[in-house]
LUMLUMVO-17572 format. One record per residue (C-alpha): residue number from 1; x, y, z. Coordinates in Angstrom, 1 decimal, padded with zeros to 4 digits. Layout:
// LUMLUMVO-17572
[site NUM; [X; Y; Z]],
...
//
This chain:
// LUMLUMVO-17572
[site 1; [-009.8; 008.4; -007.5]],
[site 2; [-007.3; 006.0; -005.7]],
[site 3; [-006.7; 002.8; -007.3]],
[site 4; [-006.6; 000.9; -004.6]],
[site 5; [-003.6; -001.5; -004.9]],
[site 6; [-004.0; -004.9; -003.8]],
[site 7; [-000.3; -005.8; -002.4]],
[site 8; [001.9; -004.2; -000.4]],
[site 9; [004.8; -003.2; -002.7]],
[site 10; [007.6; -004.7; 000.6]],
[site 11; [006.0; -008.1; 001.2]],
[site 12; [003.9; -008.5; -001.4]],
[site 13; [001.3; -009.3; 001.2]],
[site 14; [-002.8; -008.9; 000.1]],
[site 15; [-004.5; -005.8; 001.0]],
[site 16; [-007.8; -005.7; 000.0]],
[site 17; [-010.0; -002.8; -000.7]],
[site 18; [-011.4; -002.7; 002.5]],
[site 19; [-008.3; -003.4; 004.7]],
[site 20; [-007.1; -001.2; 007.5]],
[site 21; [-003.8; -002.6; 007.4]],
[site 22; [-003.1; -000.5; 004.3]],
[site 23; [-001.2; 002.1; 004.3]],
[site 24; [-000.1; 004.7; 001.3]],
[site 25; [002.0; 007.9; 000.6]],
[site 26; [000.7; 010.8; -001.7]],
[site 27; [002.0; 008.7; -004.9]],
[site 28; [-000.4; 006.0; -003.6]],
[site 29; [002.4; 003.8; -003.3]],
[site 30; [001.0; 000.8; -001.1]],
[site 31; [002.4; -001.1; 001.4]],
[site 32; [000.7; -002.8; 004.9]],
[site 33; [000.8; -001.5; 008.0]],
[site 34; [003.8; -004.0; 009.3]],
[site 35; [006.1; -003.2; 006.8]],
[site 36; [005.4; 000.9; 007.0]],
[site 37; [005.9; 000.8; 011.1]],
[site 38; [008.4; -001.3; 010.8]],
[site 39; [011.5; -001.2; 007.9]],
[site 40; [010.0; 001.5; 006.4]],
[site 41; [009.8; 003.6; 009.6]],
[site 42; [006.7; 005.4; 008.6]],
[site 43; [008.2; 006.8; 005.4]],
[site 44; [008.0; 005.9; 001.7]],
[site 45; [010.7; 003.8; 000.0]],
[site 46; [010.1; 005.5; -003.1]],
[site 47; [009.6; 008.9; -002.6]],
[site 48; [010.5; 009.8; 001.1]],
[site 49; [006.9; 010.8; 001.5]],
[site 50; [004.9; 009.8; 004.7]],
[site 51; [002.9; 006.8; 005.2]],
[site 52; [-000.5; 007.0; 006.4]],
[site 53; [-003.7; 004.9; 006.5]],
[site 54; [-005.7; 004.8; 003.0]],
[site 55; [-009.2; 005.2; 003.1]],
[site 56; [-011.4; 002.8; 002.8]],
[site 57; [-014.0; 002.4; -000.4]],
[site 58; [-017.6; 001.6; 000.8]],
[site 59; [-018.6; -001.8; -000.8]],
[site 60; [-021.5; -000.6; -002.4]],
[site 61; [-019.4; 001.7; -004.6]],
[site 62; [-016.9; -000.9; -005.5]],
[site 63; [-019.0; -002.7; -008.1]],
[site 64; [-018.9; 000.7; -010.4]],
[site 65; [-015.2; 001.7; -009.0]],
[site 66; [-013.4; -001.4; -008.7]],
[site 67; [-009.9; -001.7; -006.9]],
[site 68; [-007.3; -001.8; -009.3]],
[site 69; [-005.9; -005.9; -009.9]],
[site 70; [-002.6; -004.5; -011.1]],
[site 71; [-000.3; -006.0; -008.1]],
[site 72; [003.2; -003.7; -007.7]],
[site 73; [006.2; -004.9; -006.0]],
[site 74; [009.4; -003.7; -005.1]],
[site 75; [012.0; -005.5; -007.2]],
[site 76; [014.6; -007.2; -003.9]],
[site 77; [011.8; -006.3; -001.2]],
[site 78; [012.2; -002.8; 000.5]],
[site 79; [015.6; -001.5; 000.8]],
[site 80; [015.6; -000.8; 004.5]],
[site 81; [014.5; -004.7; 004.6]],
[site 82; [017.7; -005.7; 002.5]],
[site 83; [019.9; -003.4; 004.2]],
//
């Protein structure tokens, strides 16, 4: 089940379970859509995997499969964002 993260890992930005700005690769590795389009260019900084939009949880699921609260973020920002 995906934990849905509640940051993007870049800019540390909120993504909340039911966002559509979210996007993640196939680590679940979570950023929002700006920062994938843009200094990411569509590919994870982690693993080189591709970005794409994470699901959405229905809300009448989320009370017995929470998002996860555990907020992740890139130590500096992204690297293509310090480069």
């Amino acid at each position: 089940m995906l934990e849905l993260r509640p940051n993007c890992e870049c800019c540390g930005g909120a993504l909340p379970p039911d966002s559509t700005g979210a996007r993640i690769c196939s680590f679940e590795c979570t950023f929002c859509a700006a920062c994938a389009a843009g200094v990411l260019a569509g590919r994870c900084p982690n693993c080189g995997g591709e970005l794409v939009p994470r699901p959405r949880r229905p809300a009448e699921h989320l009370a017995r499969h929470p998002a996860s609260r555990v907020r992740k973020l890139k130590e500096g920002g992204c690297p293509a964002a310090s480069a």
